[in-house]
C-alpha positions as CSV (number, residue, x, y, z in Angstrom):
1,X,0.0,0.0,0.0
2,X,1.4,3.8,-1.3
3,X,0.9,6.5,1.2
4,X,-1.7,7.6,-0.9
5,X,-3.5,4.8,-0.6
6,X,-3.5,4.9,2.9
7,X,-4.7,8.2,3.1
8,X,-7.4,7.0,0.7
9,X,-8.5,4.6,3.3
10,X,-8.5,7.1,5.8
11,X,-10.9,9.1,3.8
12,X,-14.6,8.5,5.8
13,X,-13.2,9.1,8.6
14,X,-11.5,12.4,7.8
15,X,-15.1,13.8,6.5
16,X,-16.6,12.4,9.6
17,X,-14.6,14.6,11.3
18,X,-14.3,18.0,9.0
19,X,-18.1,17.7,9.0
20,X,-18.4,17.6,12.7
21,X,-16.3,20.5,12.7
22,X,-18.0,22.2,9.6
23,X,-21.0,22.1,11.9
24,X,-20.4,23.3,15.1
25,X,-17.5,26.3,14.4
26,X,-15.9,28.4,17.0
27,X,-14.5,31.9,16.8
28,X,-11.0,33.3,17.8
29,X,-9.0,31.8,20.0
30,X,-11.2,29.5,22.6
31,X,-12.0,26.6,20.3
32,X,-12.6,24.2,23.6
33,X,-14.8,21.8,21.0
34,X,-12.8,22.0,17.9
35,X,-9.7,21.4,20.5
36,X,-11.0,18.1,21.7
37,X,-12.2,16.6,18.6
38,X,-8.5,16.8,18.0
39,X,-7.3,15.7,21.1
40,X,-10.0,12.9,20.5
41,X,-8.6,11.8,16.7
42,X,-5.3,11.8,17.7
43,X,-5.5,9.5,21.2
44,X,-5.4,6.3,19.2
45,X,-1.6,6.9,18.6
46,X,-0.2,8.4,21.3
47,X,1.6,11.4,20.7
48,X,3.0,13.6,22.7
49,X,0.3,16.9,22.7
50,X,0.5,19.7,24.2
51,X,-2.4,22.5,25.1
52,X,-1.9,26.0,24.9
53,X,-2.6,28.3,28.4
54,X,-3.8,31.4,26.8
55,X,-5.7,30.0,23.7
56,X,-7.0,26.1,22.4
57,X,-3.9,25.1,20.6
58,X,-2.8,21.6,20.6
59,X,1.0,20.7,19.7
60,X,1.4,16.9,19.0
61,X,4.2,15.3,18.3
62,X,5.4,12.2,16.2
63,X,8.4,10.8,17.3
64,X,10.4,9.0,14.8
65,X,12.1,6.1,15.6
66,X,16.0,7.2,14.5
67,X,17.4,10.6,16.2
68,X,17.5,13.7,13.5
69,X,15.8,17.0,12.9
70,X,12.0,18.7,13.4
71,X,9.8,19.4,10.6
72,X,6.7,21.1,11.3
73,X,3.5,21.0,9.7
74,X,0.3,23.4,10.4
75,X,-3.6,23.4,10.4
76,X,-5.5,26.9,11.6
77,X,-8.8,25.7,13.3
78,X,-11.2,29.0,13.8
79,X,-14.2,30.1,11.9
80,X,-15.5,33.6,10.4
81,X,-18.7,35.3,12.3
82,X,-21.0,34.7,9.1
83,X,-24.5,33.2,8.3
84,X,-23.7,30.2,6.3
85,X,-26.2,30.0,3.2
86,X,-25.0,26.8,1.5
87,X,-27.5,24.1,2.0
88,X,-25.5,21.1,2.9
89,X,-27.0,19.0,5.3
90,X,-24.1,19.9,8.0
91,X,-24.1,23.3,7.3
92,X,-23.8,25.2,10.6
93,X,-26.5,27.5,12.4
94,X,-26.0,30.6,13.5
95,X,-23.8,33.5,12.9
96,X,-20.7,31.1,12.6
97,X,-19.2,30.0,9.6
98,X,-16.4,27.7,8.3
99,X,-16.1,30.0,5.5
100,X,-12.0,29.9,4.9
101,X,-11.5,25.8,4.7
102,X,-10.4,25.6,8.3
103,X,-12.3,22.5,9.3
104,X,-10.4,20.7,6.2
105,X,-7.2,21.8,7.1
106,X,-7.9,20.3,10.5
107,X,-9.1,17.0,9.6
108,X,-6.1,16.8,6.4
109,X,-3.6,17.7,9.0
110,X,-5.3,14.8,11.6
111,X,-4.6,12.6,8.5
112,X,-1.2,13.1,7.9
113,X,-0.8,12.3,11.6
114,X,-2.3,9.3,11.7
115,X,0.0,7.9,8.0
116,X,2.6,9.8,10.0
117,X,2.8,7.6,12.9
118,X,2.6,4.7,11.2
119,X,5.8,5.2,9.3
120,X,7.6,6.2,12.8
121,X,10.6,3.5,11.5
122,X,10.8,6.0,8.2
123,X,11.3,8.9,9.9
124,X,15.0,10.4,10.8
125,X,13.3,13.3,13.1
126,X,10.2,14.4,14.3
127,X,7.0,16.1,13.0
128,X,5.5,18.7,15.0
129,X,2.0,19.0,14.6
130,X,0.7,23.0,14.7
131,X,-3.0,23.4,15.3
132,X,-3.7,26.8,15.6
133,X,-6.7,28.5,16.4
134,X,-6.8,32.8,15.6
135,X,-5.4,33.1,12.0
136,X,-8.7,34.7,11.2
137,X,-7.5,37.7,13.7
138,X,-4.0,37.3,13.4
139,X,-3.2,36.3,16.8
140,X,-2.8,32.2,16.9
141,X,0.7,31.6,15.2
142,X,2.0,33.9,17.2
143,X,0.5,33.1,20.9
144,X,1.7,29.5,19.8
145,X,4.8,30.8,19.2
146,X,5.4,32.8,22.2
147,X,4.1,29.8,24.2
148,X,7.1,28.1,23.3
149,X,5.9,26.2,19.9
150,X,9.2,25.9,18.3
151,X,11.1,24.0,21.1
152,X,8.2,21.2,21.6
153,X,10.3,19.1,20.4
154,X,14.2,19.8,21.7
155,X,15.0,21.4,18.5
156,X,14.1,24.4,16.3
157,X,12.1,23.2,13.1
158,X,14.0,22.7,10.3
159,X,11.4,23.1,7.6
160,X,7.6,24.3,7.8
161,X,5.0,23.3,5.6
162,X,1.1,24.2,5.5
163,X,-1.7,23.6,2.8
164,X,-4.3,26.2,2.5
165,X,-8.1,25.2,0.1
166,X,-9.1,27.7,-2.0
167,X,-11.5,27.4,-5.1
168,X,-10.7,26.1,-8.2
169,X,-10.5,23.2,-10.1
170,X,-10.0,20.4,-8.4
171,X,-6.8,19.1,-6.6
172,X,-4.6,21.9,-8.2
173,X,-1.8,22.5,-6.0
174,X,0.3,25.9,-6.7
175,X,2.5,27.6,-4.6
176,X,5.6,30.1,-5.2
177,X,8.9,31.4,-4.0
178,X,9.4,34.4,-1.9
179,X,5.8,36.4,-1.1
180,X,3.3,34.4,-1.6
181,X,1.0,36.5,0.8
182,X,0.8,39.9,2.3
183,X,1.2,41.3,5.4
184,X,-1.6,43.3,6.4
185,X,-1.5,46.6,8.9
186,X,-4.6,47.5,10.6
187,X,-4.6,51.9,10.4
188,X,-6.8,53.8,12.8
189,X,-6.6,57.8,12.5
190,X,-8.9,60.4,14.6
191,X,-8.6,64.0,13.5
192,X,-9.8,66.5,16.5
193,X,-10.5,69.7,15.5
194,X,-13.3,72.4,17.3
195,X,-16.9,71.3,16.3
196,X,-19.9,73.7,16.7
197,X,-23.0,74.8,14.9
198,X,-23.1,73.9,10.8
199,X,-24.5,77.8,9.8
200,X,-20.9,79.1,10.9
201,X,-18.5,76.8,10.3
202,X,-15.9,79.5,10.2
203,X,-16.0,79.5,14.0
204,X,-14.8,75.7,14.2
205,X,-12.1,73.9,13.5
206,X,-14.1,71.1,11.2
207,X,-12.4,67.9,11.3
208,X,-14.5,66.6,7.8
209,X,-12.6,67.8,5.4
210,X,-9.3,67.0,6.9
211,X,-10.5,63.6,7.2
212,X,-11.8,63.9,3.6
213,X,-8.5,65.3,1.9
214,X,-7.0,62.5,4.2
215,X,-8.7,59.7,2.5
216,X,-7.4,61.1,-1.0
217,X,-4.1,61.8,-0.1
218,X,-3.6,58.0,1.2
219,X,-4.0,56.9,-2.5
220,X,-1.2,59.2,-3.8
221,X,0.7,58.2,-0.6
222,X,0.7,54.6,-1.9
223,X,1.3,54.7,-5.8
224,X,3.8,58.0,-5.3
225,X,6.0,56.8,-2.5
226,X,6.1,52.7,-3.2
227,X,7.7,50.9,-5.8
228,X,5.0,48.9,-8.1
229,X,6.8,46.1,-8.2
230,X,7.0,46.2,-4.2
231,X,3.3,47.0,-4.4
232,X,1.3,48.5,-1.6
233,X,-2.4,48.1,-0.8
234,X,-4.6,50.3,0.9
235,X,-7.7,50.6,1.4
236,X,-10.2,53.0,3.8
237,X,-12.9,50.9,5.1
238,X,-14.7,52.7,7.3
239,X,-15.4,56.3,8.3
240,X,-17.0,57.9,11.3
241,X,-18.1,61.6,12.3
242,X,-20.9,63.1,14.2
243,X,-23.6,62.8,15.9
244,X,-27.5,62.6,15.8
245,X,-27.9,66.2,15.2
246,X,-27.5,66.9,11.2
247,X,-26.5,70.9,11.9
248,X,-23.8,70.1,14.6
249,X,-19.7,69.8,13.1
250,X,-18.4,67.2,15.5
251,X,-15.1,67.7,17.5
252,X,-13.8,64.6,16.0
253,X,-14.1,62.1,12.8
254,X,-12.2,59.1,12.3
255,X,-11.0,56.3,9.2
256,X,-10.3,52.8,9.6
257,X,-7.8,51.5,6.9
258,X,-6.2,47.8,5.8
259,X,-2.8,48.0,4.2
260,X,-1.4,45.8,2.4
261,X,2.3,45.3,2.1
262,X,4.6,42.4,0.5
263,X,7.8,43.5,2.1
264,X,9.3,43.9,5.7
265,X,10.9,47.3,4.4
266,X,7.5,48.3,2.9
267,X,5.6,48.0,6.4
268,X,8.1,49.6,8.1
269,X,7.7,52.7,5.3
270,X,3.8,52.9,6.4
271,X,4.3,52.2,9.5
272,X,6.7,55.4,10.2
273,X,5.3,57.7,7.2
274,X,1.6,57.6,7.2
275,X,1.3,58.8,10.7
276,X,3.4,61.8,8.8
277,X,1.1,62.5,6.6
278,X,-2.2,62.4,9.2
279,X,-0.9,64.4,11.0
280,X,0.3,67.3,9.0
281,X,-2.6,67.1,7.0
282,X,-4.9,67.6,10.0
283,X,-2.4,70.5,11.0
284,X,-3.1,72.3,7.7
285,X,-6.7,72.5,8.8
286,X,-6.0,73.6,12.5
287,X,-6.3,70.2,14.2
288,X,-4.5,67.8,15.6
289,X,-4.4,64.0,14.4
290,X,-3.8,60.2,16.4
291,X,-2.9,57.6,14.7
292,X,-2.8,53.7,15.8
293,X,-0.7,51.5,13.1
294,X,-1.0,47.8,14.5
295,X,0.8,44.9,12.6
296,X,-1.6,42.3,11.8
297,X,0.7,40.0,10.5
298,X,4.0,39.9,8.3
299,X,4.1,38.7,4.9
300,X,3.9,35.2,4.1
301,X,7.2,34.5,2.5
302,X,8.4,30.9,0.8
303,X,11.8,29.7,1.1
304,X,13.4,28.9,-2.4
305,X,14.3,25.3,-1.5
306,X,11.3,24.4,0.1
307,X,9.3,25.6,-2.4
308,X,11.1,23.3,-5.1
309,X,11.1,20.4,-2.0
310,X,7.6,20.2,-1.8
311,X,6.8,20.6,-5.9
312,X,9.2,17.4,-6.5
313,X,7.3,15.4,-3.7
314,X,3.9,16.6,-5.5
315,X,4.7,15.7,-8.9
316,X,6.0,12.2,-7.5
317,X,2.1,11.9,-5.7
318,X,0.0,13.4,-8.4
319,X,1.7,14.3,-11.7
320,X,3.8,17.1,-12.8
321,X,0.3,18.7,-14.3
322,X,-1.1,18.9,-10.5
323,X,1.6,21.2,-9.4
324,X,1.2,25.3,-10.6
325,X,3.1,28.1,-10.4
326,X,1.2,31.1,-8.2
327,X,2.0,33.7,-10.7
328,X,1.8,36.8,-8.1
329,X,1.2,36.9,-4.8
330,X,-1.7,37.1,-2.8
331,X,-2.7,40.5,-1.3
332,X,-4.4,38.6,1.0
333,X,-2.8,37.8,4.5
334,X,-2.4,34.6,6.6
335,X,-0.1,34.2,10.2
336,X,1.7,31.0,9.4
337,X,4.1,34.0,8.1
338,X,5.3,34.1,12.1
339,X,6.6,30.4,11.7
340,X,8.0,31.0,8.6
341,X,9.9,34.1,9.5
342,X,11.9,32.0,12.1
343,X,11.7,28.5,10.5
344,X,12.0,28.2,6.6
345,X,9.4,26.6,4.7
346,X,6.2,26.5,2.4
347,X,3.1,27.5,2.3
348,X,0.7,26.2,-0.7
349,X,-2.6,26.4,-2.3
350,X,-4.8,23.7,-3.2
351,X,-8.1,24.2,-4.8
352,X,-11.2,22.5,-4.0
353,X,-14.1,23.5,-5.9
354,X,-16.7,20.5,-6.2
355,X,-17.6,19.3,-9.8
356,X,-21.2,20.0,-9.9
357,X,-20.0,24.3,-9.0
358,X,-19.4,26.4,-11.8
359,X,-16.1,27.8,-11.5
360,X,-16.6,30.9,-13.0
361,X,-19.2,31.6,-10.7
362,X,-17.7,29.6,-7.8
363,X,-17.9,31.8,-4.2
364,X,-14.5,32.6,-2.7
365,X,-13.3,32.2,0.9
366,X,-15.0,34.0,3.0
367,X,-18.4,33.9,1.3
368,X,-21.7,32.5,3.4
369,X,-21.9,30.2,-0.2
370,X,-18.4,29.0,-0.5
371,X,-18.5,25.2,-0.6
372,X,-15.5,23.0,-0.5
373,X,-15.3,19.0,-2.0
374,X,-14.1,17.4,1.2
375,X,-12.7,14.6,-0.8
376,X,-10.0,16.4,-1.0
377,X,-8.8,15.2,2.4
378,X,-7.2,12.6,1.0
379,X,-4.6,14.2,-1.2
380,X,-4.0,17.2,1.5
381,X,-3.2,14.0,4.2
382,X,-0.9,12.7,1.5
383,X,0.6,15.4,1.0
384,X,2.0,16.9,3.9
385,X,2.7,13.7,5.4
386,X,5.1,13.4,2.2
387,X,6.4,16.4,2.8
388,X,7.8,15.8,6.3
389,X,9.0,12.0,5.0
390,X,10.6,13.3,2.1
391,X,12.4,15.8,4.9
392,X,13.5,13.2,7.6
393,X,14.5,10.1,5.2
394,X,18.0,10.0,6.7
């Protein structure tokens, strides 16, 4: 029997499991359901697992039989706060969702434990088993990490691999070298002026148009001080001012951006220039400006010789034409860039749009419709197993 067999076998009991999950999601970082279900699948073999104290985490460990290095591999476990609309029979109620493929990446990640242990004699290391709750706010990798992740095992990770669904036609793998993600910055700016009555406006200090010109001026901050090819997202999401009263200029008004970034130097531009700009564009009006820059997460950024580790061990499972190139990054973000900025590795794609879905019209991650073909399991078991065998041969 191959290994993908095995994980093929495995397969009822994988979907038993991402379907449980599917069903009843949890938010953020207390997943005490999602955390035992894993603590559940994982007692038949004995590992070594670890909790986490300040969130549901569970480290596991699979000790290989012949002394040699630590190769980790990663699942995220929380849900988004959404109404699911997608008819399946274990759909979830409520205003939870697994929108994002979390619940397969934890029941694929369950199945490369279990192929995994049974290959202990094959393995010149250890695999350390990530399951991280929080990636949906940023927060998990991190709080794993500070917790002491990294040393479960005796010894600093060698290599780190993780396997994110997206839609698309089915069992596609792509990944890339360097970003393959962005890091995203959370921007909050409050501009307090002198409000008062809206017939004299002349007699306040009106924080609007400050705020307004603000707004504009971020665009030309980003495509006049940033390289294209370095590119820079941003984008205002959300703006407040006033009150109830319609003829009253409030002493304050505040914007709410995301940025972006696919660079270390590039955050560190926004991070020391925008506040710059907020505040002496609130100056030119006569007020004052705060601004709160919080790092969500860095960029998600592939190690050269990872990337071409885990694309040989693909094509030798599934077939050269099952293994893409990511042409550009994604300006999306994901915090399994915390692990990867301290252990090298990859992260990859696989899509996993069912065959009866359109995929034109097929709804993306983080969509009350997105649907996900949770046969998929298999192959995502297969293949990060392989990935940590094809590491710790000897």
């Amino acid at each position: 029997m191959t290994l993908l067999d095995d994980a093929r076998g495995l397969l009822p009991e994988l979907v038993a499991l991402r379907r449980a999950i599917h069903a009843d999601p949890e938010l953020g970082l207390a997943l005490p359901r999602t955390q035992q279900r894993v603590l559940d699948a994982l007692e038949p073999w004995e590992l070594e697992t670890r909790c986490g104290t300040g969130l549901s985490s569970v480290a596991a460990v699979v000790r290989g039989a012949h002394p040699g290095p630590t190769v980790l591999l990663r699942a995220d476990m929380d849900a988004l706060p959404l109404t699911e609309d997608t008819g399946l029979d274990y759909a979830a109620s409520g205003e939870r969702m697994h929108a994002c493929g979390h619940d397969l990446h934890v029941a694929g990640l369950v199945g490369a434990a279990h192929l995994l242990a049974a290959r202990r004699e094959e393995l010149h290391g250890d695999v350390l088993l990530m399951f991280q709750p929080g990636e949906e706010i940023g927060d998990g990798a991190k709080r794993m990490i500070d917790e002491g992740l990294l040393k479960l095992t005796g010894s600093t990770p060698v290599a780190a691999f993780g396997i994110h669904v997206v839609p698309g036609e089915y069992g596609i793998f792509s990944t890339r070298v360097g970003a393959l993600m962005a890091g995203a910055i959370e921007v909050e700016v409050t501009i307090t002026g002198q409000g008062g009555h809206a017939s004299a406006p002349h007699l306040t200090r009106d924080p609007v148009p400050a705020l307004a010109e603000l707004v504009t001026a971020l665009q030309t901050f980003v495509t006049r001080r940033f390289d294209v090819f370095d590119p820079v997202v941003l984008s205002v999401t959300q703006v407040h001012a006033g009150g109830p009263a319609r003829n009253i200029i409030s002493d304050t008004a505040t914007l709410v951006a995301s940025v972006r970034v696919l660079s270390h130097e590039s955050s560190a531009r926004v991070q020391e220039e925008l506040p710059v700009l907020a505040r002496e564009i609130a100056a030119a009006h006569g007020c004052t400006a705060e601004v709160d820059t919080t790092v969500l997460c860095p960029p998600t950024v592939n190690d050269a010789s990872a990337v071409a580790a885990v694309r040989s061990t693909l094509a030798g499972l599934f077939g050269e034409e099952r293994v893409l190139e990511t042409p550009n990054p994604v300006m999306g973000s994901e915090d399994f860039s915390y692990v990867l900025e301290q252990v090298p590795g990859a992260f990859l794609f696989l899509r996993a749009t069912p065959a009866e879905v359109d995929l034109e019209t097929a709804a993306p991650n983080h969509s009350p419709h997105v649907v996900f073909d949770d046969s998929v399991l298999a192959d995502q078991s297969a293949a990060l197993a392989a990935f940590a065998l094809d590491r710790l041969r000897g």
